[in-house]
PDB file of N, H, CA, C and O in Angstrom:
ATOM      1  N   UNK A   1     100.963  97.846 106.450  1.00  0.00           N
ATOM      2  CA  UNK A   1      99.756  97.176 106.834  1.00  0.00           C
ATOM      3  C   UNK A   1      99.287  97.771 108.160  1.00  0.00           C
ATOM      4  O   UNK A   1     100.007  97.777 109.159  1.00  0.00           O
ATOM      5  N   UNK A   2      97.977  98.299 108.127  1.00  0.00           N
ATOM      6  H   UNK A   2      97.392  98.294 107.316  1.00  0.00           H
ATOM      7  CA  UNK A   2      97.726  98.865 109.350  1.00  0.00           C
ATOM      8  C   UNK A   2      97.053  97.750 110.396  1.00  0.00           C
ATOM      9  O   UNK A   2      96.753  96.671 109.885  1.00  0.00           O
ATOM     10  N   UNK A   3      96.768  97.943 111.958  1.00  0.00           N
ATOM     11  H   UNK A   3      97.011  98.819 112.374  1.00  0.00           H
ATOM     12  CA  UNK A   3      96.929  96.976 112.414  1.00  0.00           C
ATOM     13  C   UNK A   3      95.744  96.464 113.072  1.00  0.00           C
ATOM     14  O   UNK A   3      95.787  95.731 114.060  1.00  0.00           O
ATOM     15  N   UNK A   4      94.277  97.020 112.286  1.00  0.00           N
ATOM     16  H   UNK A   4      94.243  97.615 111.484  1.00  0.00           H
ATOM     17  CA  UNK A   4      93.162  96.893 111.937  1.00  0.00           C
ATOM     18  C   UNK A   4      93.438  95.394 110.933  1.00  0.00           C
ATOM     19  O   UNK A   4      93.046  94.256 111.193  1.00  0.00           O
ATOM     20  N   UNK A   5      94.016  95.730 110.070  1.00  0.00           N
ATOM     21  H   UNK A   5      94.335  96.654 109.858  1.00  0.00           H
ATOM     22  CA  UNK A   5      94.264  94.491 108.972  1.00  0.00           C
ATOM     23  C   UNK A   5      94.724  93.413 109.389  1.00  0.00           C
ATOM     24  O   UNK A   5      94.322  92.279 109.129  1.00  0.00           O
ATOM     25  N   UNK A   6      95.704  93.776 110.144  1.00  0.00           N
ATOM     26  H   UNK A   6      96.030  94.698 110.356  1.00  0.00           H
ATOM     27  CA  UNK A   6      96.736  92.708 110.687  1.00  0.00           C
ATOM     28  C   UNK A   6      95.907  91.774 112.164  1.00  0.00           C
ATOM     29  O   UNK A   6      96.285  90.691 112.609  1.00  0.00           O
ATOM     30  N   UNK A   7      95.053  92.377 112.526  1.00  0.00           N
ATOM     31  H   UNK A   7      94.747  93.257 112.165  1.00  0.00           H
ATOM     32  CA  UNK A   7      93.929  91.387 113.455  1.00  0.00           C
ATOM     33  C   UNK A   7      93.123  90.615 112.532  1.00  0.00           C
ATOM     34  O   UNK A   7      92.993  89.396 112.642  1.00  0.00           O
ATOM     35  N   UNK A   8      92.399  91.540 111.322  1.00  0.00           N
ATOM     36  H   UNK A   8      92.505  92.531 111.233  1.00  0.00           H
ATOM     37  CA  UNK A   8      91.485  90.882 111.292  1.00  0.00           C
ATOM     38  C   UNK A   8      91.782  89.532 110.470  1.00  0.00           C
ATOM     39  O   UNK A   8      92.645  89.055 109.733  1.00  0.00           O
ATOM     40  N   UNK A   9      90.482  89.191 111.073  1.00  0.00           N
ATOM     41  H   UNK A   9      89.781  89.579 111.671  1.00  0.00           H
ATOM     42  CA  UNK A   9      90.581  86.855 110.240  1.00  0.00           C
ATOM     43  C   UNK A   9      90.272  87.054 109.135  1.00  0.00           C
ATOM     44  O   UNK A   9      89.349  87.776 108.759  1.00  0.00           O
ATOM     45  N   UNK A  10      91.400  86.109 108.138  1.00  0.00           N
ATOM     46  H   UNK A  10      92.150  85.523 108.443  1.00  0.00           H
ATOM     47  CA  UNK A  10      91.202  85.813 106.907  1.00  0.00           C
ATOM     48  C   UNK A  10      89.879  85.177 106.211  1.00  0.00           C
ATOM     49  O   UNK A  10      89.193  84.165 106.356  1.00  0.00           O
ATOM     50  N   UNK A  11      89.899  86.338 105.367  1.00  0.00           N
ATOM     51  H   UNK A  11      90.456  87.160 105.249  1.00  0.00           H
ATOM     52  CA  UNK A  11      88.592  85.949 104.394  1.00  0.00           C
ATOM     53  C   UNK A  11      88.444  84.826 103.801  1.00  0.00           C
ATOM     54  O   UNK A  11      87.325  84.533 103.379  1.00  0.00           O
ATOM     55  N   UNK A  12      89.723  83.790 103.604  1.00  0.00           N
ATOM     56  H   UNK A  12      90.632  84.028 103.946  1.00  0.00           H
ATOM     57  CA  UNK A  12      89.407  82.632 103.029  1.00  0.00           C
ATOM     58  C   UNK A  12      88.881  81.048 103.860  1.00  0.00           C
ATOM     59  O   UNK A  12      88.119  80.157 103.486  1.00  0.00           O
ATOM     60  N   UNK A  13      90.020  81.308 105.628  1.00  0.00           N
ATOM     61  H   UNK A  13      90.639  82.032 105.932  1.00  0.00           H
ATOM     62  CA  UNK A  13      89.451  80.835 106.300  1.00  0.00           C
ATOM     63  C   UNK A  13      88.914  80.818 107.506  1.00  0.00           C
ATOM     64  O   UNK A  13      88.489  79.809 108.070  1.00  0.00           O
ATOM     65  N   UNK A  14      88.916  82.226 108.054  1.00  0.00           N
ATOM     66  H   UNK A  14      89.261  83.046 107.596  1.00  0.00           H
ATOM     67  CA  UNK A  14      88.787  82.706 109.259  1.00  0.00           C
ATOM     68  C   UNK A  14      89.941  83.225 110.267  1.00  0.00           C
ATOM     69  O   UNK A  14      89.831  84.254 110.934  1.00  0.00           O
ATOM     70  N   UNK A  15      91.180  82.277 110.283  1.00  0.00           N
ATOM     71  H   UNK A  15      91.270  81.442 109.740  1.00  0.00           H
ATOM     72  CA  UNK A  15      91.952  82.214 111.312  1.00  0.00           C
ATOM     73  C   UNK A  15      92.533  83.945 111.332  1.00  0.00           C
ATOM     74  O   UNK A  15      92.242  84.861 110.563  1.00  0.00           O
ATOM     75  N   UNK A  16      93.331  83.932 112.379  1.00  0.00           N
ATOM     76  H   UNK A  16      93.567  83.188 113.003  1.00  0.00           H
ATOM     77  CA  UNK A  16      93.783  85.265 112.488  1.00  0.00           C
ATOM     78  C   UNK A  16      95.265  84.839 112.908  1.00  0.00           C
ATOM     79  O   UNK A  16      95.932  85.604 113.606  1.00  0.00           O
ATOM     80  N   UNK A  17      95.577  84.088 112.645  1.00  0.00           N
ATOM     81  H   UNK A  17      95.036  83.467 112.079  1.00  0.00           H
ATOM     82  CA  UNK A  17      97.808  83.809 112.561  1.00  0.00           C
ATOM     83  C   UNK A  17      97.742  84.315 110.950  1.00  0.00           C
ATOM     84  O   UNK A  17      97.090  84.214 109.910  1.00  0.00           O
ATOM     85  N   UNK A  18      98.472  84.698 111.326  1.00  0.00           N
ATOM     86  H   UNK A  18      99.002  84.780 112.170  1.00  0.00           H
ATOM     87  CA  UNK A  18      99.266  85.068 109.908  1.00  0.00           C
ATOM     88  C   UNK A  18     101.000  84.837 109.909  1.00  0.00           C
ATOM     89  O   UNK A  18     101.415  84.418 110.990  1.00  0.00           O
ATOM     90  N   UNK A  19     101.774  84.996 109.128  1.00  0.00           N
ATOM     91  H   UNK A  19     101.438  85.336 108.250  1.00  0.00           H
ATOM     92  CA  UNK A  19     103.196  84.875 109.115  1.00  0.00           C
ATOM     93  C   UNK A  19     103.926  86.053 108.392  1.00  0.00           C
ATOM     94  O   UNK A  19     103.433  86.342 107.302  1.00  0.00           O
ATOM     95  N   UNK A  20     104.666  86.554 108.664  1.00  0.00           N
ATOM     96  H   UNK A  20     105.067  86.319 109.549  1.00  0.00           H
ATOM     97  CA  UNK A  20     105.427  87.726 107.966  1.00  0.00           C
ATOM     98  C   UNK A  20     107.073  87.175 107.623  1.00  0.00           C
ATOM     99  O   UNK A  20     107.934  86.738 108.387  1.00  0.00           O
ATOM    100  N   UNK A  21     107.082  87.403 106.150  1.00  0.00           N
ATOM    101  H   UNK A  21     106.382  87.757 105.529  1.00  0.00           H
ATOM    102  CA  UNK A  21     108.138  86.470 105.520  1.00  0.00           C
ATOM    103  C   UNK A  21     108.806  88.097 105.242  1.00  0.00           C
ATOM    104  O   UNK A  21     108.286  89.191 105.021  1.00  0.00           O
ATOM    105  N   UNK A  22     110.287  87.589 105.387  1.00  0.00           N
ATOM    106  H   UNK A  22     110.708  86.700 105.566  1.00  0.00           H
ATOM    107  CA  UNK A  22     111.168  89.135 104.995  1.00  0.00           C
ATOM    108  C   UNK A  22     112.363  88.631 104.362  1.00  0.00           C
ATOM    109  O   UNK A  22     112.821  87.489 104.383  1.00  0.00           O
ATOM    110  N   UNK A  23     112.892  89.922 103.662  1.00  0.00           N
ATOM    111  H   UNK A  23     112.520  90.850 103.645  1.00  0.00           H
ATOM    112  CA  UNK A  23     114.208  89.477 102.519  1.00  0.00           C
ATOM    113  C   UNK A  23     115.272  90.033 103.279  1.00  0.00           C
ATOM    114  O   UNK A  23     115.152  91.214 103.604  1.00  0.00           O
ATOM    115  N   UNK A  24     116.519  89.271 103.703  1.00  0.00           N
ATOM    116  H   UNK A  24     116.616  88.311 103.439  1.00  0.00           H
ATOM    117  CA  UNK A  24     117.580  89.845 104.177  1.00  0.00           C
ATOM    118  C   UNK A  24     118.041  90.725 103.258  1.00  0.00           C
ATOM    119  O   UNK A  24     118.120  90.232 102.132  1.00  0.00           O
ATOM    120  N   UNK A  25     118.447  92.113 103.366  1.00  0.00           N
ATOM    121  H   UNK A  25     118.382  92.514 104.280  1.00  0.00           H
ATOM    122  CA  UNK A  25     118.929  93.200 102.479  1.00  0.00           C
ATOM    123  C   UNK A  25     119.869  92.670 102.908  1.00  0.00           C
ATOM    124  O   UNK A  25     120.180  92.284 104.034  1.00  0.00           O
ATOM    125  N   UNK A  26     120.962  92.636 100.692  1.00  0.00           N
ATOM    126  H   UNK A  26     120.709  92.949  99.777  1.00  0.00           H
ATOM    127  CA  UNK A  26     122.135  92.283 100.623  1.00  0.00           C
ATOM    128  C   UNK A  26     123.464  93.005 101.330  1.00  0.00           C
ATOM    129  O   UNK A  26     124.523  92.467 101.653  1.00  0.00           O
ATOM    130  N   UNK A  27     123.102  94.252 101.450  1.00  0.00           N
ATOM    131  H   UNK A  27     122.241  94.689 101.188  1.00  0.00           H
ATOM    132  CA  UNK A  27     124.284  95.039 101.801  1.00  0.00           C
ATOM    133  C   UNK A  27     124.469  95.321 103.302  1.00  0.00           C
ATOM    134  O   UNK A  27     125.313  96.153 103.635  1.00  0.00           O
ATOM    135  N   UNK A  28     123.756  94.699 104.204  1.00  0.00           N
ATOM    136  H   UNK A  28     123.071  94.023 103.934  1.00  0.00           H
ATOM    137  CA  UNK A  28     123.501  94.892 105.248  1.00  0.00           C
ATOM    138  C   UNK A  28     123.184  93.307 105.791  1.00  0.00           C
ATOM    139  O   UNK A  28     122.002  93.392 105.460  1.00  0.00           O
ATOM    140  N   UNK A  29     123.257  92.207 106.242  1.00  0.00           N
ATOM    141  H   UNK A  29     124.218  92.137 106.510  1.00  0.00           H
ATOM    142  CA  UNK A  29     122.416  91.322 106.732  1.00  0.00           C
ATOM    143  C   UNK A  29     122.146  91.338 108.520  1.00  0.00           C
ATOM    144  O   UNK A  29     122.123  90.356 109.262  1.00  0.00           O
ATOM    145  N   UNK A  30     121.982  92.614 108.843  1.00  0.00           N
ATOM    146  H   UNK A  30     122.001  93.412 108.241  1.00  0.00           H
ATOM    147  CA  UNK A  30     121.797  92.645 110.250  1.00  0.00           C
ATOM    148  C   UNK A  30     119.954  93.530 109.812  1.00  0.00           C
ATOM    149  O   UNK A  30     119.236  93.889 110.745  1.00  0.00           O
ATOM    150  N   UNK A  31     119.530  93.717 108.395  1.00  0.00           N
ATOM    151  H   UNK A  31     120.114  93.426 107.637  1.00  0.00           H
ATOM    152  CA  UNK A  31     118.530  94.197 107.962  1.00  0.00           C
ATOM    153  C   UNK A  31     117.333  93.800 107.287  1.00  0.00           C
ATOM    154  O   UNK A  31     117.415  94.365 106.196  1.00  0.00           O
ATOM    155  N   UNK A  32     116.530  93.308 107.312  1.00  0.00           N
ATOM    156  H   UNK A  32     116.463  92.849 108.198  1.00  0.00           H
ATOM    157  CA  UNK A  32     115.325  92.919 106.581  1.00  0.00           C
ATOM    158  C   UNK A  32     114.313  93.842 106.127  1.00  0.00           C
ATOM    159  O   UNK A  32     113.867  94.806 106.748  1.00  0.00           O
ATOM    160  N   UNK A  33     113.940  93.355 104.740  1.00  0.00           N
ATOM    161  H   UNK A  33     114.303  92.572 104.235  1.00  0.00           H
ATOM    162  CA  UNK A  33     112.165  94.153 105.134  1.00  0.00           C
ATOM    163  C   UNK A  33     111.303  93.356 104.564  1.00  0.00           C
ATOM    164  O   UNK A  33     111.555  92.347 103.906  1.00  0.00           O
ATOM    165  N   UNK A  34     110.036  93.917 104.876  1.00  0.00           N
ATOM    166  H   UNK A  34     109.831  94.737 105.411  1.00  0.00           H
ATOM    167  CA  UNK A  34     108.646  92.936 104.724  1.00  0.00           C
ATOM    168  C   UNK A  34     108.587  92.352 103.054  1.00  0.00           C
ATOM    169  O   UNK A  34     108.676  93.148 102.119  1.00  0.00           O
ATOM    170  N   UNK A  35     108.481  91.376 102.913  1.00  0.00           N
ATOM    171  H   UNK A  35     108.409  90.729 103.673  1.00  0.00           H
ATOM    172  CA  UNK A  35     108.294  90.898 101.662  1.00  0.00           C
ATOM    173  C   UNK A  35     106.806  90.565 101.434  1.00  0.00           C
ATOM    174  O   UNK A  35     106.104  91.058 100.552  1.00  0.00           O
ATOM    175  N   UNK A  36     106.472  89.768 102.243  1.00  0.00           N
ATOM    176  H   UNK A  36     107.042  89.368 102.960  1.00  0.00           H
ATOM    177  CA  UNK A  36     104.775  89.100 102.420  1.00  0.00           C
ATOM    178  C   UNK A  36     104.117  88.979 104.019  1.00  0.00           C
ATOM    179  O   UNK A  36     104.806  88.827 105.028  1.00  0.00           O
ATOM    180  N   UNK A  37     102.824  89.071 103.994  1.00  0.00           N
ATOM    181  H   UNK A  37     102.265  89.195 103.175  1.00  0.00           H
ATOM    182  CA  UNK A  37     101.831  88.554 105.164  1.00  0.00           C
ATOM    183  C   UNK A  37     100.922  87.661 104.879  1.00  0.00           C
ATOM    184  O   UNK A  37      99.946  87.946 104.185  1.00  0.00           O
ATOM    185  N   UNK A  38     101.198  86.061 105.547  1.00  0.00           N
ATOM    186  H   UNK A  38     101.991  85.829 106.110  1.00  0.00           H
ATOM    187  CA  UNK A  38     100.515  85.367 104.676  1.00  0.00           C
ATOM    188  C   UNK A  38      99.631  84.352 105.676  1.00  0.00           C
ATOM    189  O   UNK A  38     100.310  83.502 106.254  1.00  0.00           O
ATOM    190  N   UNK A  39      98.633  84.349 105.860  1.00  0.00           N
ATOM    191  H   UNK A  39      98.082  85.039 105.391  1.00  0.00           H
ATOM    192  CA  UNK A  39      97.393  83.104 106.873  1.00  0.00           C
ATOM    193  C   UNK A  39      98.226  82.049 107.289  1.00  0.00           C
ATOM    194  O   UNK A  39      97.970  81.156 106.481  1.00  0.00           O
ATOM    195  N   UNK A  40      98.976  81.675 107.986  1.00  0.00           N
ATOM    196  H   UNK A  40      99.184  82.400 108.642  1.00  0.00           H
ATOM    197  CA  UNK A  40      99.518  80.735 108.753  1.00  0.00           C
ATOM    198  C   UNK A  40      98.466  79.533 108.454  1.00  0.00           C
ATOM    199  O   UNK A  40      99.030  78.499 108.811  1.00  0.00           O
ATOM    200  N   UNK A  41      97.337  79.274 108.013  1.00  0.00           N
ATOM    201  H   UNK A  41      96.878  80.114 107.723  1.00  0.00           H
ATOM    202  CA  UNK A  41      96.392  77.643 107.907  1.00  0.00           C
ATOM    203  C   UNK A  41      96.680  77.693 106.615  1.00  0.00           C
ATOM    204  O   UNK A  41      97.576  76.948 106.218  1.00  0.00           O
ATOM    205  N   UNK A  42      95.847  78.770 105.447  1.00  0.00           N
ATOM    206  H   UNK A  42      95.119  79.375 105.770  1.00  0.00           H
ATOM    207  CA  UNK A  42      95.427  78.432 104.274  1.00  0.00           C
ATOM    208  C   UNK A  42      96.652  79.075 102.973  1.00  0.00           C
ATOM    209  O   UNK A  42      96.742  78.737 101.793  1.00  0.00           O
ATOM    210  N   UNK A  43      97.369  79.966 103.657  1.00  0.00           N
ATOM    211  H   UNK A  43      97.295  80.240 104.615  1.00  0.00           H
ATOM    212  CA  UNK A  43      98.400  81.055 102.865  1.00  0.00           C
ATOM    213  C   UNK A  43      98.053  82.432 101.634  1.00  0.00           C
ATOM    214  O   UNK A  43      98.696  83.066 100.798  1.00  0.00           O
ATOM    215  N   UNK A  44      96.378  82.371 102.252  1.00  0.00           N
ATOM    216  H   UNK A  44      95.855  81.855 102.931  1.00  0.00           H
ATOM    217  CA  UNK A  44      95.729  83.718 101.500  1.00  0.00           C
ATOM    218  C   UNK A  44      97.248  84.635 102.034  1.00  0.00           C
ATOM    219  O   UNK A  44      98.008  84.340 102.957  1.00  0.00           O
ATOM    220  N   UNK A  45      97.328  85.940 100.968  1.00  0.00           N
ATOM    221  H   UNK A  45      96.711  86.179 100.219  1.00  0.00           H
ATOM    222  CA  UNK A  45      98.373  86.280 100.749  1.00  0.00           C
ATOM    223  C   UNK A  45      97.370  87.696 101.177  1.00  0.00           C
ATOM    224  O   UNK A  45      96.237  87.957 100.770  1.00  0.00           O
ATOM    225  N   UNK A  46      98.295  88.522 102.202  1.00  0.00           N
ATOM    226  H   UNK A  46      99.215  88.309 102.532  1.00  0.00           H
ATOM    227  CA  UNK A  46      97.698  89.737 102.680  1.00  0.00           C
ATOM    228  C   UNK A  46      98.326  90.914 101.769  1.00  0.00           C
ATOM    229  O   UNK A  46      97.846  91.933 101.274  1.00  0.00           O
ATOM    230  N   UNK A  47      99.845  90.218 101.765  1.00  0.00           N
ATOM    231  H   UNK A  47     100.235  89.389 102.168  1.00  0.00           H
ATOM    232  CA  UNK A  47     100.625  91.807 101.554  1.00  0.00           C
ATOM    233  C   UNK A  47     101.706  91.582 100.766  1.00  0.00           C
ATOM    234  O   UNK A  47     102.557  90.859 101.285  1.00  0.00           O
ATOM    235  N   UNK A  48     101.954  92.012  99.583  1.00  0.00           N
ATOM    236  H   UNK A  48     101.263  92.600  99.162  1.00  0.00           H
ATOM    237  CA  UNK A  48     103.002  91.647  99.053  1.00  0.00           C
ATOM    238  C   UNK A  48     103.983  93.188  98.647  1.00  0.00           C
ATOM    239  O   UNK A  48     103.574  94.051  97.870  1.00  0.00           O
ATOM    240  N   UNK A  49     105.230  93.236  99.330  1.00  0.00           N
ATOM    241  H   UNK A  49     105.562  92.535  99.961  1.00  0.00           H
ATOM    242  CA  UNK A  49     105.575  94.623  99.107  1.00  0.00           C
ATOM    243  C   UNK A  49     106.842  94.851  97.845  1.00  0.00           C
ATOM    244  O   UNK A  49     107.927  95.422  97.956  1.00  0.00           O
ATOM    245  N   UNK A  50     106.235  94.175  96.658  1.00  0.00           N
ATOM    246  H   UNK A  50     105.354  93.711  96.568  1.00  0.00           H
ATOM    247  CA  UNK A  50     106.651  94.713  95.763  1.00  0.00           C
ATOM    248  C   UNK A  50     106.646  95.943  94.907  1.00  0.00           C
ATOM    249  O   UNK A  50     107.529  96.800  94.880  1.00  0.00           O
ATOM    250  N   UNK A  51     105.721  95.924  94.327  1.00  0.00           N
ATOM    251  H   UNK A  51     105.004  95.228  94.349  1.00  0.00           H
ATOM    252  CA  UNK A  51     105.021  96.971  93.280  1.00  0.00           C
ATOM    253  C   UNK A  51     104.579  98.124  94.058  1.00  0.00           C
ATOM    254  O   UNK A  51     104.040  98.029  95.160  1.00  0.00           O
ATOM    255  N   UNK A  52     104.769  98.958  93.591  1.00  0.00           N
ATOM    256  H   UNK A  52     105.207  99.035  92.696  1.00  0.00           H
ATOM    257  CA  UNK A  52     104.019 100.720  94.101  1.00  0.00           C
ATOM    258  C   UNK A  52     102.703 101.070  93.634  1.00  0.00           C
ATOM    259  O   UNK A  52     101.785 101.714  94.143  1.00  0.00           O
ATOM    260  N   UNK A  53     102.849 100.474  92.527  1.00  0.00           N
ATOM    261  H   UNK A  53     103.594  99.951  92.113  1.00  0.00           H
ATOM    262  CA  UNK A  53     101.353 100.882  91.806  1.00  0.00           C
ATOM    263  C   UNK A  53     100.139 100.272  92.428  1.00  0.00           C
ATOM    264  O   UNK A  53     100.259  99.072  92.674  1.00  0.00           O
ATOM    265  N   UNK A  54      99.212 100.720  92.678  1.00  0.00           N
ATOM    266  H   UNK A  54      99.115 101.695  92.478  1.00  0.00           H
ATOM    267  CA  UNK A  54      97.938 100.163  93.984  1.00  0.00           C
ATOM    268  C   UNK A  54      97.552  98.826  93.019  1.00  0.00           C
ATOM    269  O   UNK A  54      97.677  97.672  93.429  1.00  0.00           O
ATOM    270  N   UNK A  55      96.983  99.232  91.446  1.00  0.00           N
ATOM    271  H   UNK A  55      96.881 100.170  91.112  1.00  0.00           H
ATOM    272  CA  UNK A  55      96.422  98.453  90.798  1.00  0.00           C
ATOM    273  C   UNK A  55      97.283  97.255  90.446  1.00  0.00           C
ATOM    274  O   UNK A  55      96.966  96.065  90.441  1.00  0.00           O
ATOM    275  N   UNK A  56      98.469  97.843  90.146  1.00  0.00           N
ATOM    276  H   UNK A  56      98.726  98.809  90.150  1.00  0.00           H
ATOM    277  CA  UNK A  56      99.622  96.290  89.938  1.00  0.00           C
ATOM    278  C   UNK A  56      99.367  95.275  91.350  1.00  0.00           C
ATOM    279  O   UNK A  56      98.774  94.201  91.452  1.00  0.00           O
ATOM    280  N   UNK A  57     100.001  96.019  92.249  1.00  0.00           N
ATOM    281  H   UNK A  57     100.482  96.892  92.166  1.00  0.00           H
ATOM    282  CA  UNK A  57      99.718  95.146  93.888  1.00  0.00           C
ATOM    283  C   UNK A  57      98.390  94.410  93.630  1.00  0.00           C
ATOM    284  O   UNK A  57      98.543  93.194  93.517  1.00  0.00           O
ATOM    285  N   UNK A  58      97.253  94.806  93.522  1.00  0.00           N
ATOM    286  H   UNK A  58      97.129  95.794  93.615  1.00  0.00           H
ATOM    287  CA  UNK A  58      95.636  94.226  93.658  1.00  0.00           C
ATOM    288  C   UNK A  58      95.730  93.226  92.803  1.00  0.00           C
ATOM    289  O   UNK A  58      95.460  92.069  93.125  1.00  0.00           O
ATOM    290  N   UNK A  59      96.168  93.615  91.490  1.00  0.00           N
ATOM    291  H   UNK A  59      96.388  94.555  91.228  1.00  0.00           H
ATOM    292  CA  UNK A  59      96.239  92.502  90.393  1.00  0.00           C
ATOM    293  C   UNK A  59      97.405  91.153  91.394  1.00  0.00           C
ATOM    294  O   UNK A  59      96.951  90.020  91.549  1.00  0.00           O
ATOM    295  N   UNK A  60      98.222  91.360  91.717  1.00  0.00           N
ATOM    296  H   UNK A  60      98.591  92.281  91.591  1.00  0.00           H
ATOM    297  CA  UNK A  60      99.489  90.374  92.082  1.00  0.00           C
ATOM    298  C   UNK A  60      98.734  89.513  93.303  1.00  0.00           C
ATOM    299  O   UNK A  60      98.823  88.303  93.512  1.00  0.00           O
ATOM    300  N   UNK A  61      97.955  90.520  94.050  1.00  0.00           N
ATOM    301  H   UNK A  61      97.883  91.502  93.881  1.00  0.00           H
ATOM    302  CA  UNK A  61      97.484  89.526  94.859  1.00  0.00           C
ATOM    303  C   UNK A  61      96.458  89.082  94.471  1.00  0.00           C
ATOM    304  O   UNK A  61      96.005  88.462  95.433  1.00  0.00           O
ATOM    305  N   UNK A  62      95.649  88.986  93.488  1.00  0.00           N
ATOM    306  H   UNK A  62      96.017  89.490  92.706  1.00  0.00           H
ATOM    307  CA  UNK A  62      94.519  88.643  93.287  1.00  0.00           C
ATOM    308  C   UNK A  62      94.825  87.269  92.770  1.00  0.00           C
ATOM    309  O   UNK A  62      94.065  86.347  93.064  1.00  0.00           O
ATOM    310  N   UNK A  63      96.343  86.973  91.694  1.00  0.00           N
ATOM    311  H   UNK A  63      96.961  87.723  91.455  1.00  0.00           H
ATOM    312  CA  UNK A  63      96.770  86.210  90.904  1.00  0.00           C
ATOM    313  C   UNK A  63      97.779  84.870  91.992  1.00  0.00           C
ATOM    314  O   UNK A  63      98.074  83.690  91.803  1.00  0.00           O
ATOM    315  N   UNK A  64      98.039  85.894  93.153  1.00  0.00           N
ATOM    316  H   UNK A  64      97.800  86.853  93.307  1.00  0.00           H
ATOM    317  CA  UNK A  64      98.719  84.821  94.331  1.00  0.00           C
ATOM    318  C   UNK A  64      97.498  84.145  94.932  1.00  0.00           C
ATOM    319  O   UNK A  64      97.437  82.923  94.791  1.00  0.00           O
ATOM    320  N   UNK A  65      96.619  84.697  95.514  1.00  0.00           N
ATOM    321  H   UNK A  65      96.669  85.689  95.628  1.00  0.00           H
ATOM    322  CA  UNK A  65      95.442  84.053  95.813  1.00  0.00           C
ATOM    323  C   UNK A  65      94.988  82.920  95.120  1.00  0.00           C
ATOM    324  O   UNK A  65      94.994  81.840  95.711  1.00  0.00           O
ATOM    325  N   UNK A  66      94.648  82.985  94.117  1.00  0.00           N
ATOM    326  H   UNK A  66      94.642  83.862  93.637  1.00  0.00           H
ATOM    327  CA  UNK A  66      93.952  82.148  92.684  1.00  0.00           C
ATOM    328  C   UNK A  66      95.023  80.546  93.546  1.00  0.00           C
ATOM    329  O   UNK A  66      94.677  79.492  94.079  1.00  0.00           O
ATOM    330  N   UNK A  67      96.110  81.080  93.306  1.00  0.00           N
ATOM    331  H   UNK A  67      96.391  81.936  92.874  1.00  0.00           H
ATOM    332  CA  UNK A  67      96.959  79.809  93.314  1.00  0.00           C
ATOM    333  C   UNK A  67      96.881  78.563  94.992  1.00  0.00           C
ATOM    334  O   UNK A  67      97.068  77.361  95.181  1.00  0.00           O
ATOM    335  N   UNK A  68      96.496  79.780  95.872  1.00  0.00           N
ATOM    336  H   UNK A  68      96.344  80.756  95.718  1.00  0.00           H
ATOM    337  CA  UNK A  68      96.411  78.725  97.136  1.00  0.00           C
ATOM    338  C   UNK A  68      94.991  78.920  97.313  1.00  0.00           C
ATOM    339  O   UNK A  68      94.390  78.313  98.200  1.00  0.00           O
TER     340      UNK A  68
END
């Protein structure tokens, strides 16, 4: 996430907190990495670092959105 993105206020409600949620890697727990970036008010979903494929990602967040 570049950090143009990471300022700007969410399209759903303006604010600019966001929260960055991370997965302790099993083989290591002194290690994390980014799982999600998500609006700290409303939980529009910025970033989800699953999928590689651009269009899978767009689709996943389009379908996390829908839900909050």
């Amino acid at each position: 996430m570049k950090l143009e993105e990471l300022l700007a206020p969410c399209p759903k409600c303006g604010s600019t907190d966001k929260i960055a949620h991370r997965k302790i890697l099993d083989h290591s727990h002194a290690h994390a990495e980014l799982d999600t970036v998500k609006c700290e008010q409303c939980g529009y979903v910025f970033l989800v670092n699953e999928p590689d494929d651009e269009d899978e990602k767009r689709k996943l967040l389009k379908e996390l959105n829908k839900i909050y």
